[in-house]
C-alpha positions, 0 to 999 in steps of 0.5 A: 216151307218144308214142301217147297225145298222137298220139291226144290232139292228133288228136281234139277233146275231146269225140270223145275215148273214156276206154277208147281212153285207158286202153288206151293207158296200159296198155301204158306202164312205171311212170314213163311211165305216172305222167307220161302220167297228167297228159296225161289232159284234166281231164274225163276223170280219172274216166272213165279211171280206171274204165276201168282195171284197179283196180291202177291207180286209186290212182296215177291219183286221186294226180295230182290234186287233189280238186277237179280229180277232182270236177269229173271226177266231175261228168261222170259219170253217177249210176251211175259217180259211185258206183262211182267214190266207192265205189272212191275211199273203198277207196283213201283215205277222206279224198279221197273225202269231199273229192271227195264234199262238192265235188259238187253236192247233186243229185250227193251226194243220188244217190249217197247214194240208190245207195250203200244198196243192196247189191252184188248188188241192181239198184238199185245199177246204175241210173242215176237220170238218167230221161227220161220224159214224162207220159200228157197230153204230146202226142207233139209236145211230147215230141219237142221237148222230147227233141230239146233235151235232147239238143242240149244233150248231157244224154241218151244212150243213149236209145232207150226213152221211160218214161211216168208218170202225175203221181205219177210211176209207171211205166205204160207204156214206147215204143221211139222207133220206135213213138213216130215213128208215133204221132200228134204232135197226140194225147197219149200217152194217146190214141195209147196206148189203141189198143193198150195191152198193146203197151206194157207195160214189162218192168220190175225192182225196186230189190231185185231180184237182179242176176242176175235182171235179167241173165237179163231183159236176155238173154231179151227183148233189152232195151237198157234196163229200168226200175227201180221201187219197191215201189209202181211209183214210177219210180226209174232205169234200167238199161241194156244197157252195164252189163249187158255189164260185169256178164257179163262180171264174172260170168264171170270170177268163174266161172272163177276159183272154177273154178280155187280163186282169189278173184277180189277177191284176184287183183286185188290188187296185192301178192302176199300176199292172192292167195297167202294165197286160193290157199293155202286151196284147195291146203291143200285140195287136198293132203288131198284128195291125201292121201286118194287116196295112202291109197287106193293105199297099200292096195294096195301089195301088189299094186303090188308083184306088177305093175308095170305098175299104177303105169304104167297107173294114173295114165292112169284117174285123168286120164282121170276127171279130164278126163272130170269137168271137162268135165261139171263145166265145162258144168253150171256154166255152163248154171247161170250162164246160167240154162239149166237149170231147177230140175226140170231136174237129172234130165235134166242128170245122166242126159245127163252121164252117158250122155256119160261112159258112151260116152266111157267105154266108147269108150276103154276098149276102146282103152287094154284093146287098147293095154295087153294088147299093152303088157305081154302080158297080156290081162287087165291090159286088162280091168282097166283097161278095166273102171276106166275105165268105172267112173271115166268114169260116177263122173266123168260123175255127180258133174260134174253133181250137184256143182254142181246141189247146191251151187246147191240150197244156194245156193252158188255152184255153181263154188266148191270143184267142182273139189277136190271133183270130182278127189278122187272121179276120183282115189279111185275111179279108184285105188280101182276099178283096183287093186281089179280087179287085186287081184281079177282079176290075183293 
């Protein structure tokens, strides 16, 4: 509580960021946090509350009244006001739609425009708050009128001007560097016919997949990108700081689905639905244990007649375990960060392989020399050298084509890879070694 007022009474309201605020809320206990929670300034409610983890959201919007909350609301821009009443309606429908009929109708008419659009569409993450200027504005009017604007503290994050013509399609896009060396009594069509290719706006549609206007913002460097209709009707923007969330949203899902958790479920408060995900997958997980227990019940004849197999054994299931995670871990975020193209699988597999193969062969000269000293038998060596290398290629070749396949499929590539993945190391790394020992050794 002490931190949180230093560091409201040492800066005036407007230098005052909602994530430094929600940082320090964070480290504070439940009654600490409930009476600090009151402290937060007015304007600030809803900033603060999308800053903070969602478990924190329903004790945040409980201590204030609608209309203080709607007021916050107010502040934000048309993007966060959404998110903010999207998650508000989660928490309790009849607040929300208390908050949501004590906005203005500009504000209501916003979020009811980005609400239609789906969670994995990009024009559910614009903002509708565009500056743009038309092609008969001169570059002189333009700056005036950008520099009142922003006076009055109504634009931010501005670097990239968006030119309309009078039916308000999008026709070209100006860094405000360019704009400066443009020639202020010329309008803008005049200074941009001199070279208009120049520029041609890098745009996106409405209906886009979010994951394509990602890829767009890293392959060009973007701050912002316009938004359009099907017809090129300017409609928002997207801008990098959003961008940035949605990276990192995207990698965190990754590496949940990697570990078998959902990711909506771990954010949970209560325990039950995060147990009830996790429990499917180590449902899973124990067939799949079930099925390399089978593969070695097999051979209980020859575990019997060596020992030493049942120490040696578990050493080539890690290893193809190991071996299958790493190619499994690189394939899929090479797929995530759209590094690998759609005729690139053959290349992707083959190298993954080729890795597994040298690793493969590299320890399996090793663990041969280190077993047939152990236990004074030479070709206890050149049976497990023999498994490794089989297990390690088996790893290398199913931890690339897995998630290749399920991409095809248009899965997401990190669900259920690992089972899948640990099922083949552990059979065939079973399967191979006491084979072997079968053949070899009895």
């Amino acid at each position: 509580m002490d931190k949180l007022t230093q560091y409201l009474n040492a800066h005036p309201h407007d230098e005052l960021h909602p994530s430094e605020i929600a940082k320090l809320l964070k480290d504070l206990n439940e009654k600490s946090f409930n009476e600090a929670v009151l402290a937060i300034p007015k304007e600030l409610i809803a900033d603060v509350a999308l800053e903070l983890p969602d478990r924190y959201f329903e004790d945040v919007v409980e201590s204030f009244t609608a209309k203080e909350i709607a007021q916050s609301v107010a502040e934000l821009e048309s993007d966060d006001q959404t998110d903010f009443i999207q998650e508000l309606e989660e928490v309790d429908h009849s607040i929300a739609k208390a908050v949501f009929n004590q906005l203005h109708e500009d504000d209501q008419a916003d979020i009811l425009q980005l609400k239609q659009y789906d969670e994995d569409e990009a024009g559910a993450y614009m903002q509708v708050e565009v500056y743009t200027a038309k092609l008969h504005h001169t570059v002189h009017d333009v700056i005036k009128e950008f520099a009142e604007l922003r006076r009055k503290d109504e634009l931010e994050n501005v670097n990239y001007l968006f030119v309309t013509d009078k039916k308000n399609y999008l026709r070209y896009g100006i860094g405000l560097d360019n704009l400066l060396v443009f020639d202020f009594d010329k309008t803008l069509k005049e200074n941009i016919e001199e070279s208009p290719e120049k520029f041609k706006p890098i745009v996106g549609h409405d209906y886009d997949d979010i994951r394509d206007v990602v890829q767009k913002f890293q392959e060009y460097d973007l701050n912002s990108m316009p938004i359009v209709d099907e017809k090129g009707v300017l409609l928002g923007r997207i801008t990098s700081d959003d961008i940035y969330d949605i990276i990192n949203e995207q990698a965190t899902d990754q590496m949940y689905h990697l570990a078998g958790v959902n990711d909506e479920a771990e954010e949970e408060e209560g325990i039950f639905k995060a147990g009830k995900a996790r429990a499917v997958w180590l449902s899973i997980n124990l067939m799949t244990a079930i099925a390399a227990s089978l593969v070695i019940g097999l051979f209980e004849e020859t575990l019997q007649s060596l020992v030493a197999l049942a120490i040696l054994m578990p050493i080539v299931a890690s290893m193809g375990g190991n071996a299958g995670t790493q190619s499994l871990t690189v394939v899929v975020r090479q797929l995530a960060l759209g590094d690998i193209a759609k005729h690139d699988a053959y290349r992707t597999i083959k190298k993954e392989v080729l890795l597994s193969l040298a690793n493969g062969l590299f320890f399996a000269i090793i663990m041969g020399i280190i077993a047939s000293i152990w236990f004074d038998k030479g070709m206890l060596g050149v049976v497990i050298a023999l498994s490794m290398i089989i297990n390690l290629l088996s790893a290398g070749f199913f931890g690339s084509m897995v998630p290749l396949l399920l991409k095809k499929m248009e899965v997401d590539p990190a669900i259920g890879s690992t089972v899948i993945l640990t099922t083949v190391t552990d059979v065939v790394g079973f399967f191979s070694f006491l084979g072997l020992a079968t053949i070899i050794l009895l």
